[in-house]
N, C-alpha and C positions, 0 to 999 in steps of 0.2 A: 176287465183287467185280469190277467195272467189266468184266459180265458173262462176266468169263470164266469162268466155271462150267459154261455153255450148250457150251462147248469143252469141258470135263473139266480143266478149269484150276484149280486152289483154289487162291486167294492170301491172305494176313494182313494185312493191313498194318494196324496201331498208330496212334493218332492222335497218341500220345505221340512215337512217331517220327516221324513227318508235323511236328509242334510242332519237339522238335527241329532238324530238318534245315531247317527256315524259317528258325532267327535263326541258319544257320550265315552266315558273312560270308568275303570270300579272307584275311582275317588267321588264320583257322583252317587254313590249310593250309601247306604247304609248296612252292617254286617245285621243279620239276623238276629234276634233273641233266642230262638229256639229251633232244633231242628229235629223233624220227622222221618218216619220211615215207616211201609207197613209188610206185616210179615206174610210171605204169599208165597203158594206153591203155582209154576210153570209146567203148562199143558198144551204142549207144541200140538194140535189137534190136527194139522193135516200140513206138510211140508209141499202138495203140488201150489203152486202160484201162478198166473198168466204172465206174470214182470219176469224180466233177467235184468236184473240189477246188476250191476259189474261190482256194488264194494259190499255183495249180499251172499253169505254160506247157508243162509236157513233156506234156500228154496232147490228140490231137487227135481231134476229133467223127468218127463214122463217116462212111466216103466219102472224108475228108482223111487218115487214118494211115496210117501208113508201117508198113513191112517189112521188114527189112532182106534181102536174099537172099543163100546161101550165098558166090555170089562175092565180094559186099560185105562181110558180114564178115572172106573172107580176105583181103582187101586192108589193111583197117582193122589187122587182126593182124600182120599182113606191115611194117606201117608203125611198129607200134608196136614191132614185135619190134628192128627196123632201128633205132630210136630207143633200145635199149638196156631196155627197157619190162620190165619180170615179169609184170605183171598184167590181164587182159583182165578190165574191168569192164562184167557186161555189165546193163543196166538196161531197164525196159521197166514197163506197167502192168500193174497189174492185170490176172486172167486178163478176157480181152475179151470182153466177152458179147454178147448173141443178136445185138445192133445192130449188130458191127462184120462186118457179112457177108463183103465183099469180102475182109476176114483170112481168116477161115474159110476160103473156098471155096480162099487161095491158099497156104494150111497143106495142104488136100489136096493141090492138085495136086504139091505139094512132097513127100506122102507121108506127111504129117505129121496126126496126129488131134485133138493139143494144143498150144500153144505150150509146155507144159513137153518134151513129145519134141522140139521144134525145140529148145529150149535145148539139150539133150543135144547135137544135133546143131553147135550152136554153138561149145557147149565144149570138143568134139571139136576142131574146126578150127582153136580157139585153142594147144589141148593139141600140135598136129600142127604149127603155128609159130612153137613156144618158149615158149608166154603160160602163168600160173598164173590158170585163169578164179578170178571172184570176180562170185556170180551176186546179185542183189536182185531179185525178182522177185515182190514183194509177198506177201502174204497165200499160204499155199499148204496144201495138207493132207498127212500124212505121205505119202499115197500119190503126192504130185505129186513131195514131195521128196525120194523115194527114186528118181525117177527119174532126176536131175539130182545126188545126194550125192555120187557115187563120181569124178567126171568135175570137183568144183568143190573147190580148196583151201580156202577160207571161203566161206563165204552172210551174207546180212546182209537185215533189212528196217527202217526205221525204224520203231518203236513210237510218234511223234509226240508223244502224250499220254492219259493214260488215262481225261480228260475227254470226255464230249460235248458237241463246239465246232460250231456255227452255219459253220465254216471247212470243216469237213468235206464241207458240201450236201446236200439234199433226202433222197429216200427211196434212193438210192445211197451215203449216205455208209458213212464207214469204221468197222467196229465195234471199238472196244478190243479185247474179249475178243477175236476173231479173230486182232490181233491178236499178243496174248499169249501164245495159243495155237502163232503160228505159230516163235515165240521157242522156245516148250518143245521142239515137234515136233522144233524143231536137237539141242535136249540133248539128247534122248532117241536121237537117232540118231548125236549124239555128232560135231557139226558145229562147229566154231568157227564164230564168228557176234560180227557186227557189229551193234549196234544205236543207237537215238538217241532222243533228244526234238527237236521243234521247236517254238523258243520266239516267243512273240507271235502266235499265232493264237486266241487268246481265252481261254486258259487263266489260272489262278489260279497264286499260286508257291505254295500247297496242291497244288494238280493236279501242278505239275511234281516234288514234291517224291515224291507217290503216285508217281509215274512211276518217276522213279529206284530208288525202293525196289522197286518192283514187276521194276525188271531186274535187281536184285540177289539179292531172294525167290528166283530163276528160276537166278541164276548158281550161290546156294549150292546149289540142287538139283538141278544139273548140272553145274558148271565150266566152262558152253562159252561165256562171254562174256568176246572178244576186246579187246574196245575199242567204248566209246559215243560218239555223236556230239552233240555240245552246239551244236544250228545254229539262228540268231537267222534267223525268216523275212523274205525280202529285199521292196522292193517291186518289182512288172515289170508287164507288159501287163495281168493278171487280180488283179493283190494290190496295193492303191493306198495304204493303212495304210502305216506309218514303221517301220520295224526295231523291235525292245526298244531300249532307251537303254543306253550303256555299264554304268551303275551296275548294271541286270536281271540283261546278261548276266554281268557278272562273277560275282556275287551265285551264281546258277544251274549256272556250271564250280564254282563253289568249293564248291555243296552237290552236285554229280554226286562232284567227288573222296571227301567224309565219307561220302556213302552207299553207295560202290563199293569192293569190296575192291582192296588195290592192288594185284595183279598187272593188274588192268583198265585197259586204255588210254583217259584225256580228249582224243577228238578235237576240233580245232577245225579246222572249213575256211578255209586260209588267201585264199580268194575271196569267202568271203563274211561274214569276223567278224573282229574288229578284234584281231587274233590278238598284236601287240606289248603291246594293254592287256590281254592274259588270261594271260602267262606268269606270273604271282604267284598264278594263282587253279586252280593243280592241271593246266594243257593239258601234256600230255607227246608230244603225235601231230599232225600235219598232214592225216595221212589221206590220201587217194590222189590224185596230182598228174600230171598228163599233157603231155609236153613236145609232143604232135601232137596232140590233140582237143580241141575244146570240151565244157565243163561243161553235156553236154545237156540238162540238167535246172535248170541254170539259166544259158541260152546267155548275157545280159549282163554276166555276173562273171566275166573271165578268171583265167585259174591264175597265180599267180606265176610268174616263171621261177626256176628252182635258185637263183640268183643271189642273187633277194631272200628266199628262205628261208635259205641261210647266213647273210648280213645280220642278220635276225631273230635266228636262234639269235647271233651273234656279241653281239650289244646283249644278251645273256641271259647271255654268257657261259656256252654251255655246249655241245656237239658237237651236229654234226646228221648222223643217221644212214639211211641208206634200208636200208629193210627188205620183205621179202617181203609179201604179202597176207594170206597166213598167218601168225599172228603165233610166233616160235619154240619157245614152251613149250609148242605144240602141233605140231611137227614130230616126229610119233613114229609108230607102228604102232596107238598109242591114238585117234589123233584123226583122222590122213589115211588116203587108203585108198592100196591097193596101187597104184593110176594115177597117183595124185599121187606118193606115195613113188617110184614109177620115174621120173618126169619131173625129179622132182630128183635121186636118182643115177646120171641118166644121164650119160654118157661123151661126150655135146655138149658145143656153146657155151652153151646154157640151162642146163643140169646146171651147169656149174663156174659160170657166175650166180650162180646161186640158190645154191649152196654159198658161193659171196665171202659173201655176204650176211648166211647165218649165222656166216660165222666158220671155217666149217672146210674151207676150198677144197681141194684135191688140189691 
């Protein structure tokens, strides 16, 4: 199903459940008690991607992409760290293929033979100035993500939709099952993991509903999903189409909450989704909020400041919480590795951080 088989992925999915989850509406759920956010600096780490995404400005043609280089990243960490930050989000496309030469040649001279060994390298430098990385890095095979697991608190990639959408593009677009695939690869290594739909790029609320189901399929057969992201695509430079309309997206958080078990967090990004009209429809999360970078992936839509996310929560009547990357029901010996686990009971200023955070500070 929505090829991920071609992966070693076998999925079920019901059309009786698919029916279902269509005429769910937000009067089917319940508003939150409390809502999160966690505060993280954005580390656009290499702009080349393999995709051309038509409703996508973060990725640039070979010859124009960017790289970020070691110092630069520790600057960026260094600033975020200073800002009080936990999370070094570091994002980037797709692994870059044959076209984007000039990466290539300067991954060598760097020492480097993939852009997943730079991640490593990245996450390193994050880990060495306080930061909990939190890596998305597309599509990846277990073998890319074993080299990057142990060094990263969460991974995440959006699952988009499990649709073949015309948004995707030409003979490079993105394949579902790959996708899916790259979901399990997290369970199975026993990764917490973020994932998402992104709604309005020409999907059915069929398709979005398969989707959902399809990251739950996945959670029950591993536990490692975090928190999913419910994100209405915006218009900018390369996407000229209109947002979903309020009524979509409400509709679509409210069947993400019926089809997800509820320890699973309803991200809404409060930059880009009209987050005051979704607190009735199951959003319990903000998602990762940066007081010193831009939203590189989508530089038009600034972040809130704290200010107006208490605000938010306040008109909701209900606490707003910052939380680690990691989400805490996965703070154990079960989920993080020995790097991460020492990073948080370290005997620093990031140690007792990350400890306020969850609750049990020294």
């Amino acid at each position: 199903m929505f090829g991920a088989e071609e992966y070693g992925v076998d999925l079920e999915i019901s059309t009786t459940d698919v029916d279902r989850l269509v005429d769910v509406t937000p009067s089917d759920v319940e508003p939150t008690d409390e809502l999160s956010f966690a505060r993280n600096v954005f580390v656009p780490l290499t702009t080349a991607c393999r995709y051309t995404c038509t409703y996508c400005t973060y990725y640039d043609p070979p010859g124009a992409a960017s790289l970020l280089s070691p110092d630069e990243i520790r600057e960026i960490c260094e600033r975020g760290a200073a800002a009080g930050c936990t999370e070094a989000l570091f994002t980037f496309g797709d692994d870059p293929d044959d076209r984007y030469v000039e990466i290539h040649e300067r991954l060598a001279e760097w020492g480097h033979d993939s852009i997943h060994s730079y991640l490593r390298e990245a996450c390193e430098i994050a880990l060495d100035c306080g930061l909990l990385p939190h890596s998305n890095p597309g599509d990846q095979t277990r073998e890319q993500m074993e080299i990057v697991a142990d060094v990263n608190a969460s991974m995440g990639v959006m699952l988009e939709t499990t649709a073949e959408v015309q948004a995707h593009g030409g003979p490079r677009a993105k394949e579902p099952g790959q996708r899916l695939a790259t979901i399990a690869t997290a369970g199975e290594l026993g990764m917490p993991f973020t994932t998402g739909i992104l709604v309005g790029i020409g999907e059915t609320m069929c398709d979005r509903a398969e989707s959902l189901l399809a990251i739950q399929e996945l959670h029950e057969r591993y536990g490692h999903i975090q928190e999913i992201i419910v994100q209405p695509v915006v218009p900018n430079d390369r996407w000229r189409d209109e947002s979903p309309d309020l009524e979509t997206i409400r509709r679509v958080t409210a069947m993400a909450r019926v089809a997800l078990s509820p320890e699973i967090s309803i991200q809404s990004p409060p930059n880009l989704a009209p987050v005051e009209d979704l607190l009735d429809c199951g959003v319990d999360d903000f998602g990762g909020v940066s007081p010193v970078t831009d939203d590189h992936i989508n530089p038009e839509y600034a972040w809130p400041a704290l200010r107006e996310l208490e605000e938010i929560a306040q008109s909701a009547d209900v606490p707003l919480v910052e939380r680690l990357p990691v989400h805490e029901r996965y703070v154990s010996e079960e989920w993080i590795s020995s790097r991460i686990e020492a990073a948080i009971e370290a005997e620093d200023s990031a140690g007792r951080r990350y400890r306020s955070l969850l609750g049990n500070a020294a």
